[in-house]
N, C-alpha and C positions, 0 to 999 in steps of 0.2 A: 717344361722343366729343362733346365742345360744339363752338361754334364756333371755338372758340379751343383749335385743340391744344396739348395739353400737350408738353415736349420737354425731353427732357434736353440740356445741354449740356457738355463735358468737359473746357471749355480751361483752362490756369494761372490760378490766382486771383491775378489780376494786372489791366492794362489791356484784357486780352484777354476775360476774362469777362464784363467791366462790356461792351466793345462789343459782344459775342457775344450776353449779353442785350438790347442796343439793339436789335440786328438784329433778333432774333428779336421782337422787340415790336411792330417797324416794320411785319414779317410778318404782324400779327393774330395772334401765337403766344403760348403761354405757358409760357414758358422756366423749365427748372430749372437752376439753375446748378450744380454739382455738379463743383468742381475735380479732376482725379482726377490730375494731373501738379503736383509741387513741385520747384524748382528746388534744387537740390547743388551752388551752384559750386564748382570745383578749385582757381582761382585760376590754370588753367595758361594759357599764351599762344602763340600759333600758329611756329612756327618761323619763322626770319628767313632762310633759304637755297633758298628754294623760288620757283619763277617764278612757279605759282598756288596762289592759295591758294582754299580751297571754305568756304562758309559755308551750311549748311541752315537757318536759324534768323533769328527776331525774337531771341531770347534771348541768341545765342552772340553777337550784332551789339554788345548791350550789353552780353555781359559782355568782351567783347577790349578795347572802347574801357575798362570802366569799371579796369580791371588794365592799361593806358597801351600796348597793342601798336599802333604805328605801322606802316602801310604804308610802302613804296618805290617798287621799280620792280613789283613784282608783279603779275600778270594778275587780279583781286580778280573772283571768281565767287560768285553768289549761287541760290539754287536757285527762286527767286522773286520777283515782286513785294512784298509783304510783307517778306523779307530783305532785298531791295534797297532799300527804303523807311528802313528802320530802319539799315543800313547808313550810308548818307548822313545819315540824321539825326544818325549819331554823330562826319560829320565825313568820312568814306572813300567815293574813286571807285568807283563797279560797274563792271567791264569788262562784263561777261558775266551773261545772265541768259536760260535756255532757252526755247522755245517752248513745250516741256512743261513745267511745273514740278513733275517729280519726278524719284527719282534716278539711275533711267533717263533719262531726258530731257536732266538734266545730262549724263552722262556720255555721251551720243547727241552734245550740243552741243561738247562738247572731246574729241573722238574725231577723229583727225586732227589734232591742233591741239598734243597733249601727249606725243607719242612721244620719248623720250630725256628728258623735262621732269621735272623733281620736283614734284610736286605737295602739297600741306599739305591735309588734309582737315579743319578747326576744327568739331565739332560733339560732341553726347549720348555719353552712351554705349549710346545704343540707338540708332542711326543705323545704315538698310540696308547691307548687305554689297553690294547691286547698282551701288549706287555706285562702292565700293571694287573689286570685281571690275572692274567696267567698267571704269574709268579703268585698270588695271595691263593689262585686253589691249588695252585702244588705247597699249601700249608706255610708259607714265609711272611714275619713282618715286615709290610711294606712303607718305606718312607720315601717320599720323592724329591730332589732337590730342584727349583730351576735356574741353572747356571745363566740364562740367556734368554731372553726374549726375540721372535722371527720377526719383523716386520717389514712391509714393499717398500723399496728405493721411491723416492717421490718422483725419480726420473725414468724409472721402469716405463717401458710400452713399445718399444721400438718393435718388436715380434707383434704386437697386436696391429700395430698397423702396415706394417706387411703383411700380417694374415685376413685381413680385411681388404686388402688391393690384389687380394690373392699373388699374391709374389713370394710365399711361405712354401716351401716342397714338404716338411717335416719337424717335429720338434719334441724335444727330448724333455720330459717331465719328472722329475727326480722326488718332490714328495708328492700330499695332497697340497700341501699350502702353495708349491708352486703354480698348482691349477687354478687355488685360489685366488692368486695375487694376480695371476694372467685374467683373469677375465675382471678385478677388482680394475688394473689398469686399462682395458679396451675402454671400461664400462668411464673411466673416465674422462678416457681420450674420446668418446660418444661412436664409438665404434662396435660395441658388444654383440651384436647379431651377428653384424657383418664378418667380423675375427668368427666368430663361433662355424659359419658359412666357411670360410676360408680353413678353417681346422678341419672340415667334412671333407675339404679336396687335400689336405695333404696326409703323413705319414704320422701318426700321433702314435710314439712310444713311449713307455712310461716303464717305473724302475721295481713297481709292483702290484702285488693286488689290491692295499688301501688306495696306492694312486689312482690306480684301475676306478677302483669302486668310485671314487671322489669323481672324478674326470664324468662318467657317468650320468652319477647323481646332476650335473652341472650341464648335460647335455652334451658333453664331447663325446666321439665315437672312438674308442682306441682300436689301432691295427695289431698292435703289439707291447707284449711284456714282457720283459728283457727276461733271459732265462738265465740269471745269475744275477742279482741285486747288486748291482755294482756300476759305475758310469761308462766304465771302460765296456760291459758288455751292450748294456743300451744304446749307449753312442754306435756303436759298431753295427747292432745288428738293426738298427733305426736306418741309419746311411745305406744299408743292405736293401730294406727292402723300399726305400726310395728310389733306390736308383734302378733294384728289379722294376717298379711301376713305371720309371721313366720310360724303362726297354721293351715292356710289354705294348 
């Protein structure tokens, strides 16, 4: 490994990648950018009859506002800073945004808060079921929206096969579906052992416990879960202990 580890990175090739590699530069890293999630809008828009509505997403934020859905009186929840951010930027109040920012955490924070409530859940359609479960035993009607469909870039792979020539130091895995599509892509490019091998010798963080558990079930070993569900701590504390391995 150089000084400057190598690191895949997984996020939408969007505004998110371009800062994802900033990040990672800022870190003395050197990022691979490697989109493994494209955007499907539906066009659909969150129900009007619901007291809260739930947003998990920078994406679902823009696609609501850019398809004309107006808030009212509704209790407007966001699963994050990041969706809270981008939320507001499209013009809409955050009620509510958790201490945890995941989907247990939401559903920890509107527990009590939504019994008898209808609730609008707007996000993927690869959005936890912990969520959804949660909220309906804290007593709330649940309706789920899907704003968006996740699907792999058909040019996705460039991390799999550097992780397969082992030339990968680390790589930052932000949901389960980006584990999913990394090894959907090796297995295309006929490389899936070999990547999987090559994920064993380097730094695999991930942004939390379902990614944890995913990564797992699929035979990856994780070194770390970011201790803040946020890119900016993964990234960080990934490149951390990369570059601690390199010095050891």
């Amino acid at each position: 490994m150089s000084d400057s580890p190598t690191v895949a990175v997984f996020r939408p090739d969007d505004d998110r990648i371009e800062a994802a590699v900033s990040l990672l530069e800022s870190l003395d890293a050197d990022p691979v950018p490697d989109p493994m999630l494209a955007i499907d809008a539906t066009g659909a828009t969150p129900r009007t009859d619901a007291e809260y509505v739930v947003f998990t997403s920078k994406t679902g934020a823009e696609l609501v506002s850019r398809v004309g859905w107006e808030a009212s009186d509704e209790t407007v929840c966001a699963i994050g800073p990041a969706t809270a951010e981008a939320l507001r930027e499209e013009g809409y109040a955050v009620d509510l945004v958790p201490e945890e920012y995941t989907s247990s955490g939401l559903a920890a924070a509107l527990e009590g808060r939504v019994a008898g409530s209808r609730v609008e859940v707007a996000r993927s359609d690869h959005g936890s079921d912990v969520l959804l479960e949660g909220l309906v035993d804290a007593g709330a009607y649940v309706h789920e929206t899907t704003l968006y469909r996740l699907v792999r870039p058909e040019d996705s792979g460039e991390s799999t096969a550097l992780a397969a020539a082992g030339e990968l130091d680390a790589a930052c895995f932000t949901s389960s579906l980006t584990v999913e599509h990394f090894l959907d892509a090796a297995e295309a490019g006929g490389v899936l052992e070999a990547a999987r091998t090559g994920l064993a010798d380097a730094v695999v963080g991930v942004i939390g416990e379902p990614t944890r558990e995913t990564a797992l079930e699929h035979g990856i070993d994780v070194d770390l879960v970011a201790s803040e569900a946020t890119f900016e701590r993964l990234a960080s504390e990934t490149v951390a202990e990369a570059t601690a391995t390199d010095r050891a």
